[in-house]
N, C-alpha and C positions, 0 to 999 in steps of 0.2 A: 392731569394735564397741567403744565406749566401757567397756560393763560389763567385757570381754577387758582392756581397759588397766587398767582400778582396780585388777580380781583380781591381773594381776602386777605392779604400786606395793606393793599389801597386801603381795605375796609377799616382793617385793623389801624391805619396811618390815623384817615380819616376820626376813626372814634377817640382818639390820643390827642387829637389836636382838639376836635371837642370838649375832651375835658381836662385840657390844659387851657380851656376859655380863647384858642384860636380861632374855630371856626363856629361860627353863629347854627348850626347845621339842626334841622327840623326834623330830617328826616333819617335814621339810623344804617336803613339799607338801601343808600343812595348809590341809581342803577352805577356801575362801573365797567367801562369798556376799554376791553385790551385789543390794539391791534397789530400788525405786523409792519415797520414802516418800506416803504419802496428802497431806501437809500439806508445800507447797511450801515453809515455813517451817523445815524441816526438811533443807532442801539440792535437792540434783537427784537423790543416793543415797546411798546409807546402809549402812551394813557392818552387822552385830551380832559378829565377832569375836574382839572384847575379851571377850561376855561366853560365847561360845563356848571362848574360851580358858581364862578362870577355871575353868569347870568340867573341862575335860579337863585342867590341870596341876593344881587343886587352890589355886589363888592365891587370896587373899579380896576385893581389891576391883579388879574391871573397870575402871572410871572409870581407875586408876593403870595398869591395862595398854592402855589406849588412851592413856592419855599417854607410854609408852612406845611405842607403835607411831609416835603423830606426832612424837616427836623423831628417829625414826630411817628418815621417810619421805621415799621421794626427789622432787627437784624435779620438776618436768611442767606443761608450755606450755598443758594442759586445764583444771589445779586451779585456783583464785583463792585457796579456801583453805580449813580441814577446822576441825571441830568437834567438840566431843565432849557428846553428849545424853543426858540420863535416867541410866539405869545405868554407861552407855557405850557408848553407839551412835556410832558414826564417820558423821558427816555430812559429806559430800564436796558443793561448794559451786564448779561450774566456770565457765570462762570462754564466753561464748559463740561463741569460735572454735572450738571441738571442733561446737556445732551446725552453724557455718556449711562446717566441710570433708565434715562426712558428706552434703552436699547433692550434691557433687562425688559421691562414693562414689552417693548414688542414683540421678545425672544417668548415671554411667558404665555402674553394672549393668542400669538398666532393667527390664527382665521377668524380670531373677537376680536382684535386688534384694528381702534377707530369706533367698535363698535359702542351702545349706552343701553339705558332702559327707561330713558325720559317721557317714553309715548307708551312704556307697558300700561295695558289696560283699553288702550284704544282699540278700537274693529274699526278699519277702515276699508272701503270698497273700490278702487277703480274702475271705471267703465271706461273703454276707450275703442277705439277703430270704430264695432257698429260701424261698418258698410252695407249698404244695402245689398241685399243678395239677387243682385241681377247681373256682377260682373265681378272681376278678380278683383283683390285686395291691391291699389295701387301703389307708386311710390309716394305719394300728398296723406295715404291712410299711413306708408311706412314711416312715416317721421312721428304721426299721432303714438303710433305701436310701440316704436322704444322709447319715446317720453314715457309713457304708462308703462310701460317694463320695467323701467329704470327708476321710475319715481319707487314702485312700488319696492322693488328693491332699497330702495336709500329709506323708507319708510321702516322696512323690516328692521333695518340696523338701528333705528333708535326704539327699536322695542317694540314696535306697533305689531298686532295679527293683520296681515292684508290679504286681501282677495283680487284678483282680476277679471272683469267680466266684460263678454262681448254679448250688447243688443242686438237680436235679430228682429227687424220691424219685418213681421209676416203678418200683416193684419191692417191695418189704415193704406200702407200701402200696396195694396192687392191690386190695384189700374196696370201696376209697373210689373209686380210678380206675375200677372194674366200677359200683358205683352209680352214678359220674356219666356214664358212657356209658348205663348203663340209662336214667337221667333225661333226655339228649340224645335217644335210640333214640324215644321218647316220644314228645318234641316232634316230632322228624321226621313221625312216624305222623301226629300232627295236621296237619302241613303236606299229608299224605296225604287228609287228609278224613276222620282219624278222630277221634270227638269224646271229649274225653278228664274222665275225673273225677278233680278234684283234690281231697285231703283237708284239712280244716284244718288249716292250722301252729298251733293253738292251739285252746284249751275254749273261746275265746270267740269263733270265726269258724265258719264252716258252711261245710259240704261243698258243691261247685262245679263245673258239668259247664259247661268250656268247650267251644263248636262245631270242627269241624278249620279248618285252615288253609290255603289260603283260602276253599274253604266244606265245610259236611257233608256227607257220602256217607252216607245213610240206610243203605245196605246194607253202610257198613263196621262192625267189632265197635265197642265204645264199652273205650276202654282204661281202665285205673286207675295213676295218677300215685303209684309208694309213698310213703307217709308220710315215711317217711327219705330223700326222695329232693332231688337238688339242686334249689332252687327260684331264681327272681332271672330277670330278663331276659335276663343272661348266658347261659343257655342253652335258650333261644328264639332267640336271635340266632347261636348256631353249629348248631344244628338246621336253617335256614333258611338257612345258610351250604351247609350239605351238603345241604340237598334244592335250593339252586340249581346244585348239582354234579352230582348224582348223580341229579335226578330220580327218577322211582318206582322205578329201577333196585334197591336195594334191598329194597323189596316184598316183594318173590319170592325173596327169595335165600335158601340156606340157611341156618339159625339158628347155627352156626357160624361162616362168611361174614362173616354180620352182625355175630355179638358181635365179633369181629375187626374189622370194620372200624372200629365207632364206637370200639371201646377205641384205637384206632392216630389216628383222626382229630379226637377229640378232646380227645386227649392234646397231637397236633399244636397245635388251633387254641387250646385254650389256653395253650398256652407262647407262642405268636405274640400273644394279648391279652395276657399280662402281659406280653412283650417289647415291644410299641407301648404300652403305660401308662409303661413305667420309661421309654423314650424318652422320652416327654413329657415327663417329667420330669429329663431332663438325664442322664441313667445309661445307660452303656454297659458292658455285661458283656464283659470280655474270653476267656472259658467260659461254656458252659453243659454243666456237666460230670453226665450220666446215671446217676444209682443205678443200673440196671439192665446198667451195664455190667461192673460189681464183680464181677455174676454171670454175664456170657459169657462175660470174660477171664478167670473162676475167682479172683481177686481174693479173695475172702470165702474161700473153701477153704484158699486156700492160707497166707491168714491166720491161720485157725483151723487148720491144721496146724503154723505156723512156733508159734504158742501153747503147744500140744501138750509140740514138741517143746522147748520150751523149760522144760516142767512149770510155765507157767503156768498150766494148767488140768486139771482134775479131772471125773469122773466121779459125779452121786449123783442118784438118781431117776431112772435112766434118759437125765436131761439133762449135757449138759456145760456146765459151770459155767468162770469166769474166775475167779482167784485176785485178784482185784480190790485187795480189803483188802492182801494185801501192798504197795499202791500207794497207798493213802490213801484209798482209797473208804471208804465206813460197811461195807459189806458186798458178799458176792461176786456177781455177776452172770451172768443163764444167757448162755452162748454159741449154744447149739443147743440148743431145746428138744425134749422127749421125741419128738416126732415128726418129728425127722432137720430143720426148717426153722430157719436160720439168725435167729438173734435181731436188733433193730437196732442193737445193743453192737456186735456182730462187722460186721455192715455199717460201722458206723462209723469202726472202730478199722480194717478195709480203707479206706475213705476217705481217712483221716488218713495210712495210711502212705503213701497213691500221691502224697498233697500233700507230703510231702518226698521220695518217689525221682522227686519232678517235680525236686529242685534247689530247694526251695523252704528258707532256712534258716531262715523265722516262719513262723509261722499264726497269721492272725487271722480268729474266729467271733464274729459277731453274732448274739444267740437274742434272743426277746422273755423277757420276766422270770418266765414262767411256768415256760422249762426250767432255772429254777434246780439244781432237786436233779439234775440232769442231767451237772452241770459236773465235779465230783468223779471220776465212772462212766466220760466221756472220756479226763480225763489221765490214769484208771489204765490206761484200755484202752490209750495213745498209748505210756504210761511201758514197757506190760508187752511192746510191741509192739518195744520199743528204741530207742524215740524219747525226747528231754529234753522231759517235759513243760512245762516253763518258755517252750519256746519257742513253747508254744500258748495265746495269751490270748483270752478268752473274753468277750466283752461281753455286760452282759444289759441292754436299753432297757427303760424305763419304758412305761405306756399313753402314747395319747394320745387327745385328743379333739375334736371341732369344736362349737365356738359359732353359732349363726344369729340374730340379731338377740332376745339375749340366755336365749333357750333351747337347750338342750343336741342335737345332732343325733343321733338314736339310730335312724335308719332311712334307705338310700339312697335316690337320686332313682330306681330300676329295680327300685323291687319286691324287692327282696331285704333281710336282717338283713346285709350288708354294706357298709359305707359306702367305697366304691371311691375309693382316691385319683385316679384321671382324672378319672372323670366327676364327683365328690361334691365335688373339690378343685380342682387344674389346672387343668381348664377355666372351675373357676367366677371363679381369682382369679390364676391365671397360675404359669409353673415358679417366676418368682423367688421370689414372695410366699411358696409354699409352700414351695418349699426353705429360705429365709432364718427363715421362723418355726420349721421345725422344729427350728433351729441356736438356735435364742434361748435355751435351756436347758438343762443336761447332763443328758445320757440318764436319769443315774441318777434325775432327778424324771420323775414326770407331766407332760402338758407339754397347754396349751390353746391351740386356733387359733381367733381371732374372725375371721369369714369376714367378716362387713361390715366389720370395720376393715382387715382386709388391703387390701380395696380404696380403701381411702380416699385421697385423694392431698391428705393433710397430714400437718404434720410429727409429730402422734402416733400414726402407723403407720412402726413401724421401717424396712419397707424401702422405703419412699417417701423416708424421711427419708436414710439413704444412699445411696439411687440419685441425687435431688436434689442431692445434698451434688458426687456425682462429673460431674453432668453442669453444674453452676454453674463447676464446674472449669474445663472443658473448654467453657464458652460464655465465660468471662471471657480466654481461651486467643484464642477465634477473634474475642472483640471486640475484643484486643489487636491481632491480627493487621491484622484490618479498619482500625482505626485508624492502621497503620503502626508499630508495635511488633512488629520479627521477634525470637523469644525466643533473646537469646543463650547462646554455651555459661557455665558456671555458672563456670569457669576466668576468664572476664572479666569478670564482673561483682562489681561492690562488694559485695560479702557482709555487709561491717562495717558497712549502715547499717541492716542488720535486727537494730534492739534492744531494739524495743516487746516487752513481756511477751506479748502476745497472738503475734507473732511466733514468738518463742521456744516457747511452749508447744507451739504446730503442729510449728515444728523436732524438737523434742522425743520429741512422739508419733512423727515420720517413724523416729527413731531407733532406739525400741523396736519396732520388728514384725519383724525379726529376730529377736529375741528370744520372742515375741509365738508365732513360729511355731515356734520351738523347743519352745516351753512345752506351744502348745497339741499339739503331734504327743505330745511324751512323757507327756503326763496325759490323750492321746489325750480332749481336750476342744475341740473345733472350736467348739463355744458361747461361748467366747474370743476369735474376730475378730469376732463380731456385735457382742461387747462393743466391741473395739476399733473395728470401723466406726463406731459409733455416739460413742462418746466421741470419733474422731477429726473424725466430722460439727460434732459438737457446738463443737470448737475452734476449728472451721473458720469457724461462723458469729459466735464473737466475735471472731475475726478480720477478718471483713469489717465487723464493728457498727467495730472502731478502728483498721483501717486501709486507705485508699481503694488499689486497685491502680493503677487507670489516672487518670487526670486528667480530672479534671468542670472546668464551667464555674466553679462559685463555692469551687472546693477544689483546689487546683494540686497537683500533685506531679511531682518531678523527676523528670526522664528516671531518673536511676540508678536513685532509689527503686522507680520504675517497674519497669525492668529486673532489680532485684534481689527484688521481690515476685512479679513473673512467674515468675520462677525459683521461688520458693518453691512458688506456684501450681502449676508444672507436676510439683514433687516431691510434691506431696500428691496430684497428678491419678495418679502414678506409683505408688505406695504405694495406694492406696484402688482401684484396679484391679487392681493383682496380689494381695489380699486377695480382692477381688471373683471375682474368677477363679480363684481355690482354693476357694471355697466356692462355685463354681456358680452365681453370679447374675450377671446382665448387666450390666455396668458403660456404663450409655447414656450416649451422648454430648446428647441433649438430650428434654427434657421439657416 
C-alpha cells in the first residue's frame, strides 16, 4: 500500500537527517502518520511529523524541521514532488504511476483485495443480540445484530478466526420464561374454546372477553389473561403452533406436565422465531450457547468457589459478596444472595470464563446503552476471575428508530409495544435497505430509518445509490463484452493513458479501502464503508459525466483508452463488491 511506502521514505528521510547531525532524534522508529488531506490542493497526503517532532524534542520552529526532513528524503518513482504547508505539514504530491500499478495489485487479489493478516493468530468471540426469549428479535436488537455481523466480518479480513454467539438466558431469568409460558398456556386454552378476558394494557382501553379459538365452548370456564402477561400476536401464533401439535392433548394433562411442557416448548419456538428473523436478515450464529447450562455443568459453582478460594470474596449479611472494587468497579457486588441463589454477576463472570477456556483470546460484548453501569461489574468479575480484562471490550449501541411517511413508528404491525425487525422492517424494505441504513451511523448516536425512502429507487436513498453505482459497473462490463471488447488482463494494457482527474480520483478511492478496512475494524466503526461506498458511488458518476468508456457514435474513443477504462471499470466493480460483501448487502449485478 502507498501509505506503507511514505511511512518508510519518512523513516528512511528521518534516519538521513540523523546522521547528517539534523535532527537530535532518540528514538529510531518514530511513530509516522500518513493521511489523506480534505483539499486535493493540498497533495494526495500529508505527514504532520515536523510538527509532531517539534514538540517531542523540544525545537521551535516545524516549518525548519520539515525542511530538514525534504533535504534528507530519498528518491522514489511514486513522488513527483513534496511541499511544505501551514505550520509544516509535508505534502506529498505523487505520480500517477503509483495509481496505475495498484490496479495490477487489485486485478491480482481480487476477493483478498483490502484484505491483511495483522490479527492471524487471534480467536476472537462476538456475543451480540442475546434477546431474552420471551418476544421477537426487535428493530433496537437489529441495529445490535449487524454491528456484530459486520464487525466480525471486518475482523475476519485482518486475519482474525471469529466466532459469533447468541446468549440465551434460560435460567436466572425463569420469573419471565414462566410468565410467558403462562401467557402461551392461555392462548392455547382459547384455541380450546375457552373464551378468555383480557385486561387493559393501559387506563385508557377497557377490559375485553375475547371468544376461544376457533369458536366458544359455553361450558368451558372463561379464563383471565394476567395483566403482566405477554401480549402481541407473537404469542397467539406459537399457541396455535402447539395446539396444531398437540391438539386437546394437553387439556387433561396434569398441571405439572403442563407447566413443563409450555416452559420447554416455548422456550423452543421462540429461539426458532428469533433464529428465522436474524436469518432474514443476513446473520448466522455460529453458537447459541444456553445460560442454563452454567448450571448443569456446575459452571457457576465452581466459579464461585475458585472466587472464594482466591479471597476474592467475602461473607456479610448472610450473602456473599465479590470484592469487586479491588477491580475497578464503584462498589462490591453480591455473588449469592441470602438465599443460597446465585446472582447474575456470578452467572456472568462463569460465562466469560468458559469464553476464554473455549481458546478464545478477545471477547467482544454488544449491550444496548442501557447496560451502561453494567460494564465496570464485568471486568471486575472477568479481572477477579484471572482473566485480562483489556481483552473484553464492550460495546454499548445507541436507540434506534423508524420513520413512516414522516411520523415516528411507535407501535408494531401485530398488536404488540414491540416494533419487530422482520415483520415491522425486512419485510417491508428488504435485508439490504435495512442492514445498510443501520451502518449509516456509528453506534455511539441514535440512529433513524425512513422507511419510504429506503424504498425509494433514487439516488437520495443510500443504498439504491450504491447498489446502482455496482450494478452500472458490471452492465458497462457486459455491454463491453456484447460489443466485442473482451476485458484484458491489466499487465497489457496502456495504464498511462488514464490521466483525466476524474480517472484518477476513482484510482484513488480504489487505493484507500485497504486502509479503509483497517481503520474501520480498529475503531470498530463499520459506518465507514457506507461512508466510503457512497463517496466511491459518488466518484464513479463524475467519472462517467467526463469520461466515455466504450465508443458512441458521435464520441469516438480508442481501443486502448477503451481497454484501459474497462480495466479501471472492473477494479472499481472489484473494490465496491468486496465492501459490499463485508457489510452484508448484495452487490446486484443489475437493476
Amino acid at each position: 500500500m502507498i501509505t506503507s511506502v511514505l511511512i518508510e521514505l519518512v523513516r528512511t528521510a528521518l534516519q538521513n537527517a540523523k546522521t547528517a547531525g539534523e535532527l537530535p532524534l532518540d528514538d529510531d522508529n518514530f511513530p509516522v502518520q500518513i493521511e489523506t488531506p480534505r483539499n486535493k490542493q493540498f497533495g494526495d497526503y500529508s505527514s504532520n511529523i515536523a510538527l509532531t517532532l517539534k514538540k517531542a524534542m523540544g525545537l521551535n520552529d516545524s516549518r525548519d524541521i520539515a525542511q530538514r526532513i525534504i533535504r534528507h528524503f530519498p528518491d522514489s518513482p511514486h513522488i513527483d514532488h513534496l511541499e511544505i504547508a501551514g505550520p509544516g505539514f509535508l505534502n506529498f504530491y505523487l505520480k500517477p504511476t503509483w495509481l496505475h500499478d495498484a490496479m495490477l495489485t487489485i486485478e491480482a487479489q481480487d476477493t483478498a483485495y483490502g484484505t491483511n493478516t495483522r490479527l492471524e493468530g487471534e480467536t476472537i468471540l462476538i456475543e451480540f443480540v442475546s434477546a431474552n426469549p420471551t418476544g421477537p428479535i426487535s428493530v433496537v436488537n437489529g441495529r445490535a445484530a449487524v454491528l456484530g455481523d459486520v464487525l466480525a466480518s471486518l475482523l475476519a479480513t485482518q486475519g482474525a478466526e471469529v466466532s459469533r454467539e447468541y446468549y440465551i438466558n434460560d435460567a436466572l431469568n425463569s420469573l419471565q420464561l414462566e410468565k410467558f409460558a403462562n401467557s402461551v398456556a392461555i392462548r392455547y386454552a382459547q384455541f380450546l374454546g375457552h373464551p378468555v378476558v383480557v385486561p387493559p394494557a393501559d387506563e385508557s382501553s377497557q377490559e375485553t372477553l375475547e371468544p376461544g379459538t376457533p369458536q366458544t365452548d359455553p361450558a368451558k370456564a372463561v379464563l383471565h389473561f394476567p395483566k403482566d402477561g405477554y401480549r402481541g400476536e407473537y404469542v397467539k401464533d406459537i399457541a396455535q403452533s402447539i395446539f396444531e401439535e398437540v391438539g386437546t392433548h394437553l387439556e387433561t394433562a396434569p398441571a405439572e406436565e403442563k407447566s413443563d411442557y409450555f416452559r420447554t416448548a416455548t422456550l423452543k419456538q421462540m429461539i426458532a422465531t428469533q433464529r428465522n428473523a436474524l436469518q432474514a436478515f443476513g446473520i448466522e450464529f455460529d453458537t447459541w450457547f444456553y445460560e442454563s447450562t452454567l448450571y448443569t455443568e456446575n459452571s457457576v459453582e465452581q466459579t464461585i468457589e475458585s472466587l472464594k478460594a482466591q479471597e476474592h470474596a467475602y461473607e456479610k449479611e448472610g450473602a456473599l459478596w465479590l470484592k469487586s472494587t479491588e477491580f475497578g468497579d464503584e462498589k462490591d457486588r453480591v455473588l449469592v444472595r441470602s438465599n443460597e441463589k446465585a446472582t447474575y454477576v456470578a452467572a456472568d463472570i462463569a460465562y466469560h470464563a468458559n469464553k476464554f477456556q473455549r481458546g478464545n483470546t478477545k471477547l467482544i460484548n454488544i449491550w444496548g446503552a442501557d447496560h451502561h453501569g453494567y460494564v465496570a461489574r464485568l471486568k471486575a468479575g472477568v479481572a477477579a476471575a484471572g482473566y485480562n480484562a483489556k481483552n473484553l471490550d464492550i460495546i454499548l449501541t445507541q436507540m434506534v428508530s423508524l420513520v413512516r411517511d414522516g411520523e415516528a413508528v411507535i407501535g408494531g404491525k401485530r398488536k404488540g409495544n414491540v416494533i419487530e425487525l422482520k415483520e415491522d422492517l425486512v419485510d417491508d424494505i428488504g435485508k439490504d435497505a435495512a442492514r445498510f441504513y443501520f451502518l449509516l451511523n456509528s453506534y455511539e448516536t441514535p440512529a433513524t430509518v425512513d422507511v419510504e425512502l429506503a424504498k425509494r429507487q433514487t439516488n437520495d436513498n443510500p443504498v439504491y445509490y450504491v447498489q446502482y453505482a455496482h450494478a452500472r459497473l458490471a452492465n458497462i462490463l457486459r455491454r463491453a463484452e456484447e460489443q466485442g471488447f473482451q476485458l484484458q488482463p491489466v499487465s497489457v494494457v496502456d495504464r498511462s493513458l488514464l490521466i483525466e482527474p476524474s480517472e484518477l480520483d476513482v484510482l484513488r478511492k480504489l487505493t484507500e479501502y485497504p486502509n479503509e478496512l483497517t481503520s474501520a475494524t480498529n475503531e470498530y466503526a463499520p459506518h465507514r464503508l457506507t461512508r466510503f461506498a457512497m463517496e466511491l458511488a459518488s466518484l464513479l458518476n463524475g467519472f462517467y459525466e467526463n469520461c466515455r468508456v466504450l465508443p458512441g457514435k458521435d464520441d469516438p474513443v480508442s481501443a486502448e483508452l477503451t481497454q484501459a477504462r474497462l480495466s479501471l471499470v472492473n477494479g472499481a466493480r472489484i473494490v465496491l463488491r468486496n465492501l459490499l460483501n463485508v457489510i452484508g448487502v448484495t452487490p446486484v449485478e443489475k437493476m
